[in-house]
C-alpha positions as CSV (number, residue, x, y, z in Angstrom):
1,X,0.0,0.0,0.0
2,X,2.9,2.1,1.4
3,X,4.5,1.5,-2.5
4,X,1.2,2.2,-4.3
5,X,1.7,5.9,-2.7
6,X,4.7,6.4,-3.2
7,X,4.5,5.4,-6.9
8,X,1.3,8.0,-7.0
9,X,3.2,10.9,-5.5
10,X,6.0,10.0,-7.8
11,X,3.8,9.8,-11.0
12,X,2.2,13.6,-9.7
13,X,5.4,15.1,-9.2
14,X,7.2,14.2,-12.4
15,X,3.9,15.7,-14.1
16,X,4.4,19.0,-12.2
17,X,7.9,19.0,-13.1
18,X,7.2,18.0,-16.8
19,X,4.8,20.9,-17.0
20,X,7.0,23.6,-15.3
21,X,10.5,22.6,-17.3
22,X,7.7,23.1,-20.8
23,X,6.4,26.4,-19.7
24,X,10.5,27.6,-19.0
25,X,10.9,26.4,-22.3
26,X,8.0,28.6,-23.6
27,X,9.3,31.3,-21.8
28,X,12.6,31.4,-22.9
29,X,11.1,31.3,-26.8
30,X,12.3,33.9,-29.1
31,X,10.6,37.1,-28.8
32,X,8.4,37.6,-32.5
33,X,9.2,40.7,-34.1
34,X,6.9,42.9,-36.4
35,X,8.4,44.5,-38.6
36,X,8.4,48.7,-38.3
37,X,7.0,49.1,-41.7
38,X,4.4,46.4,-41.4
39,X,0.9,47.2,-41.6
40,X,-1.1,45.5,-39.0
41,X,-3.8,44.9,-41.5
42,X,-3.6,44.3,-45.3
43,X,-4.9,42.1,-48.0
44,X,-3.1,39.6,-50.2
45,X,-4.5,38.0,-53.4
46,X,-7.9,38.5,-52.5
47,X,-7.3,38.0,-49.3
48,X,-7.4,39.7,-45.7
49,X,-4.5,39.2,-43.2
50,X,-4.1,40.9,-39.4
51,X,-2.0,40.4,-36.5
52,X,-3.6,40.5,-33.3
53,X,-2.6,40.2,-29.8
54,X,-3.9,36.7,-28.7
55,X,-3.1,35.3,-32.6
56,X,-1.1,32.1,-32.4
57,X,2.7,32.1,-32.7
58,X,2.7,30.2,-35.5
59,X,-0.3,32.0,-37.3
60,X,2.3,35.8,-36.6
61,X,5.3,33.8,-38.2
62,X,2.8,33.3,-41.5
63,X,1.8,36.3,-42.1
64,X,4.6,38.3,-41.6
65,X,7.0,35.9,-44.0
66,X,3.7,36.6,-46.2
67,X,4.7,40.3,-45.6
68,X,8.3,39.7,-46.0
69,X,8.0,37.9,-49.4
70,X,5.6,39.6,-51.1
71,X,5.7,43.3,-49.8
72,X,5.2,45.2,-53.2
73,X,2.2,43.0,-53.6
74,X,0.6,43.9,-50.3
75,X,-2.1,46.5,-50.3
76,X,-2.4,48.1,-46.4
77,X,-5.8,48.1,-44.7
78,X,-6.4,50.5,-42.5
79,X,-8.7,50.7,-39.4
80,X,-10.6,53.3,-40.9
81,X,-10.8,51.4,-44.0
82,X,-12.2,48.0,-42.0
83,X,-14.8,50.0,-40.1
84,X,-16.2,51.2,-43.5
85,X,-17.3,47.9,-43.8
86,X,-20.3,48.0,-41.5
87,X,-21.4,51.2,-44.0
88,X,-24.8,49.7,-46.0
89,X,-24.1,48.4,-49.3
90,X,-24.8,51.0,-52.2
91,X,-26.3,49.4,-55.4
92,X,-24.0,49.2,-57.9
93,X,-25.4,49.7,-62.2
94,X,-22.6,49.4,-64.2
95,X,-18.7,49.5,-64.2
96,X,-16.7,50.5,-67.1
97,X,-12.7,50.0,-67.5
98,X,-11.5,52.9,-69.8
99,X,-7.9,54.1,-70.9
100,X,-7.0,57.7,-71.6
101,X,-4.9,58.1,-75.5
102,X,-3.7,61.1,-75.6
103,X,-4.6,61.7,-79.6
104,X,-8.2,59.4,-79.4
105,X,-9.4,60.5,-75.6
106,X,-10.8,57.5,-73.6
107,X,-10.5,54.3,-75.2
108,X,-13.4,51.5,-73.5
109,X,-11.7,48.5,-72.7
110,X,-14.6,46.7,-71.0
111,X,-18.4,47.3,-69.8
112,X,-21.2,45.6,-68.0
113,X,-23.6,45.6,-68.6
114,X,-23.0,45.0,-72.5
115,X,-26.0,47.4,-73.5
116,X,-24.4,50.1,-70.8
117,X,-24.3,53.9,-72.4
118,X,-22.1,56.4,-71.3
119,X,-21.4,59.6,-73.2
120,X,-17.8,60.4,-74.4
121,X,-18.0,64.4,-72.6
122,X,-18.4,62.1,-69.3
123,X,-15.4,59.8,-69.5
124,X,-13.5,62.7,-70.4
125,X,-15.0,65.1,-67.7
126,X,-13.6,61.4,-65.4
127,X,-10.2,62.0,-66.6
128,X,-9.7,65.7,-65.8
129,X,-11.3,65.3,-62.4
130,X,-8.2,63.0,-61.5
131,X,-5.9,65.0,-63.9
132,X,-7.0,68.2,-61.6
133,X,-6.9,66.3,-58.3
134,X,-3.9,63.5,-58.7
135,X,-3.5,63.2,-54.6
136,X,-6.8,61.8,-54.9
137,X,-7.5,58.2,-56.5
138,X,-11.0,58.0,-55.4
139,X,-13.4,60.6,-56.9
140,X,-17.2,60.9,-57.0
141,X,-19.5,63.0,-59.3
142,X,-23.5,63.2,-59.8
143,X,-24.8,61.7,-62.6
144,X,-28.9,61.7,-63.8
145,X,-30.1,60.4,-60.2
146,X,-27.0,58.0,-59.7
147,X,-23.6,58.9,-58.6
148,X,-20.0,57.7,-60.5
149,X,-17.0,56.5,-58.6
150,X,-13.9,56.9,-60.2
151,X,-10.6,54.9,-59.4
152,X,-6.9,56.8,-61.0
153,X,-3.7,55.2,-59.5
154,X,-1.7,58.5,-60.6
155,X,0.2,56.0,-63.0
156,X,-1.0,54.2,-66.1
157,X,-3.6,56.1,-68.0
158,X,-6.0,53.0,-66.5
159,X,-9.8,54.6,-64.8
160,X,-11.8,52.1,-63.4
161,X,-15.7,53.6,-62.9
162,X,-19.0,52.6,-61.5
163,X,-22.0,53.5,-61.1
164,X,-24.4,53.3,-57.8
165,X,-26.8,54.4,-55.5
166,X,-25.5,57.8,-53.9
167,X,-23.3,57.3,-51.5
168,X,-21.3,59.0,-48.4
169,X,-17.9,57.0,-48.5
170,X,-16.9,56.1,-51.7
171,X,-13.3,54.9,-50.3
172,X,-15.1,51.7,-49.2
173,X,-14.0,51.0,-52.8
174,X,-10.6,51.2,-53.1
175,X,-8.8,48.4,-51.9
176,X,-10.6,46.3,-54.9
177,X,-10.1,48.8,-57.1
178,X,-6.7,48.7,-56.3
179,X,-6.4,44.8,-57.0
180,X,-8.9,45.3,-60.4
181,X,-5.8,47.9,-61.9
182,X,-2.7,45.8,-60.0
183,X,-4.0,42.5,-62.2
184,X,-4.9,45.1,-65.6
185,X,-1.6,46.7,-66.0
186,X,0.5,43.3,-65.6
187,X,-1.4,42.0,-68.6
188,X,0.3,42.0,-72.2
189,X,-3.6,42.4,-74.0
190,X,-4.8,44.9,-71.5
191,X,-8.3,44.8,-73.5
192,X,-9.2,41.3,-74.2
193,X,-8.5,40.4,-69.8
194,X,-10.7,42.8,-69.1
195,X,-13.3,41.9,-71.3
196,X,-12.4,38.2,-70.3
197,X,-12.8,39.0,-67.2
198,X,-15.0,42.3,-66.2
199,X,-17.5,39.9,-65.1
200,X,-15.6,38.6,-61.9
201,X,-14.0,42.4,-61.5
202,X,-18.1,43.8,-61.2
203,X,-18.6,40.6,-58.7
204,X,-15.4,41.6,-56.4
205,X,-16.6,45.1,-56.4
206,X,-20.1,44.3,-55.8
207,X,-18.8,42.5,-52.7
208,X,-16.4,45.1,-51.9
């Protein structure tokens, strides 16, 4: 009997030690490190990543090689930006993917819907907007009873514009605007990818 006890305490004290010499070990784990210059929020191929304080170890050492490997890729998110999320949805009408040619004026790469009208003084009125305000990529302007949001990354001659319900915050916008003009501009056949695909670009700004 006097054995059995022993062997009990025995078993109970190596599991206390056993736990104790684990959580040292824990303890004495390399501090992680975020970089200065990393955003705590940012998206990634269609895709939002953030760091939190309780996120698992393993889940901070992901995202920040994620950041460290593809950092001209990464678009920053910031809080403002995530709390313009709980904003109501406008309706969105139409998008249309135009470039600017300095000899022909804007040149329609893609539109949905197909049977969509816009007139030429309006794509050009687009372009002088942003030409007048370049600090700015997200513009807005009233059109008929419906308003137009205009995206201009200040760098290719690339607008990217829809039309919605009237809104207060069109910036709710630009981070897929920004990933709709990052996948345009590293296509060869800038014209036939958009039309390929302005189908999935209205669904990712729908979505927003």
């Amino acid at each position: 009997m006097k054995n059995f006890f022993f062997q009990q305490c025995l078993y109970i004290a190596n599991n206390i030690f056993s736990k104790i010499t684990k959580d040292l070990k824990m303890s004495k784990r390399k501090v992680i490190k975020i970089p200065n210059e990393m955003p705590l929020s940012f998206r990634f191929k269609n895709r939002e990543y953030r760091i939190y304080k309780n996120l698992k170890r393993s889940k901070k050492l992901y995202i920040i090689s994620i950041y460290k490997k593809h950092k001209s890729e990464i678009i920053p998110i910031s809080r403002e930006k995530e709390d313009l999320k709980l904003i109501k949805k406008p309706k969105i009408f139409g998008l249309i993917i135009f470039m600017f040619d300095e000899r022909a004026g804007p040149l329609i790469l893609g539109k949905i819907p197909d049977n969509f009208e816009i007139k030429s003084n309006i794509l050009m009125q687009i372009y002088m907007n942003h030409q007048a305000s370049k600090e700015s990529k997200i513009q807005s302007m009233n059109y008929d009873d419906r308003e137009i949001i205009s995206f201009y990354s200040g760098e290719e001659e690339i607008y990217i514009i829809i039309f919605s319900e009237k809104i207060e915050n069109p910036e709710i916008f630009e981070s897929n605007f920004e990933l709709i003009y990052k996948d345009i501009i590293q296509q060869e056949d800038k014209e036939f990818y958009v039309k390929r695909e302005i189908g999935n670009m209205f669904k990712q700004l729908v979505k927003y």
